[in-house]
C-alpha positions as a printed Julia matrix, in Angstrom:
98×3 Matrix{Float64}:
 132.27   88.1   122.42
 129.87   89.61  125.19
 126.56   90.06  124.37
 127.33   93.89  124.3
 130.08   93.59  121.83
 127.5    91.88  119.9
 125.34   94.56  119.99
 127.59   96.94  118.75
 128.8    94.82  116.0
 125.42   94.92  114.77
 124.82   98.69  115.55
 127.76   99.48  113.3
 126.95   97.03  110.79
 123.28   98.14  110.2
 123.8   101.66  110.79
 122.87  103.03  107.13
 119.46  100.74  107.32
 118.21  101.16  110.63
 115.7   103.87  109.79
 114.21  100.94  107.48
 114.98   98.24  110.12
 113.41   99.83  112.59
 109.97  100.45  110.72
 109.9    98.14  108.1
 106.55   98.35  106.93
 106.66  102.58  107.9
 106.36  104.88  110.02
 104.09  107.49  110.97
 104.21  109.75  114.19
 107.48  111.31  115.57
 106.98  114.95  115.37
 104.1   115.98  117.5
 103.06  112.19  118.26
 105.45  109.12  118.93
 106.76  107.24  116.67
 105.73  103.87  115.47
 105.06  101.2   113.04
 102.24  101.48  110.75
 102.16   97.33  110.8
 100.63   96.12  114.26
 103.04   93.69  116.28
 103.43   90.38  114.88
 102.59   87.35  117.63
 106.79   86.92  117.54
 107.21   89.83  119.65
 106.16   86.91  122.67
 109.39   85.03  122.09
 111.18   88.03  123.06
 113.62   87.39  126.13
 115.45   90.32  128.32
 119.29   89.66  128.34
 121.7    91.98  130.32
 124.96   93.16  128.62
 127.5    95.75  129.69
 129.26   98.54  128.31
 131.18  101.68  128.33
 129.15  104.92  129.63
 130.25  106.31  126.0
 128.54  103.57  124.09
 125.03  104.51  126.03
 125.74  107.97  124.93
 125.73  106.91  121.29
 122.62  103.95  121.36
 120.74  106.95  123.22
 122.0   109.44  120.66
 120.9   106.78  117.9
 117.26  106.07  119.67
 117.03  110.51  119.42
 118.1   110.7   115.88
 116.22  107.79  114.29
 113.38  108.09  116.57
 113.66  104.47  117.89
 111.04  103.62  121.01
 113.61  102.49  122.97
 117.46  100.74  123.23
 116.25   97.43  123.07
 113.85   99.07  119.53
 117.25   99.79  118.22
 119.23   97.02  119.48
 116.51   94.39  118.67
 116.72   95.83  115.11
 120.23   96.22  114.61
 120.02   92.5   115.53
 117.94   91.28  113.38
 119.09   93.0   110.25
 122.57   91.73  110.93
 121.89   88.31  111.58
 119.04   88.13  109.1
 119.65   90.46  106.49
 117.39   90.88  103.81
 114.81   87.7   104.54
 113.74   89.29  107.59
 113.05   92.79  105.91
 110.71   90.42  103.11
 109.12   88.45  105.79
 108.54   91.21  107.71
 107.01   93.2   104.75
 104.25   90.28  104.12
């Protein structure tokens, strides 16, 4: 699998949790100001490594449709948490709430 089939594995996967995935510990923001996490980042977010991945002009459409609707900072927001929740499932979403 490319990285971008990946990526919409997870996408589809998560899709009924990723309001929750992508604010675990809340939200607040994303009417008049943006949205974002009420927890500050954890020191993980330095691991973080930029990969590239392809795929279909339609399949931006719908990750940008996604990042509109569930008021996701960015692709790689949504991506990142689609990600996580399908490769870690619930024990992310409890370490992530401590």
């Amino acid at each position: 699998m490319t990285n971008g089939q990946i990526f919409i594995v997870a996408i589809e996967a998560t899709h009924e949790r990723l309001p929750e995935l992508l604010y675990p510990g809340g939200r607040i923001g994303g009417g008049l100001f943006a949205p974002r996490g009420i927890r500050p980042k954890s020191s993980r977010d330095d691991s973080e490594t930029q990969v590239t991945y392809r795929l279909f002009k339609s399949d931006f459409d719908v990750i940008d449709q996604l990042v509109v609707d569930l008021a996701a900072k960015s692709r790689s927001h949504l991506i990142t948490a689609a990600l996580t929740g399908y490769f870690f499932g619930d024990d992310e979403r409890t370490q992530a709430a401590e």
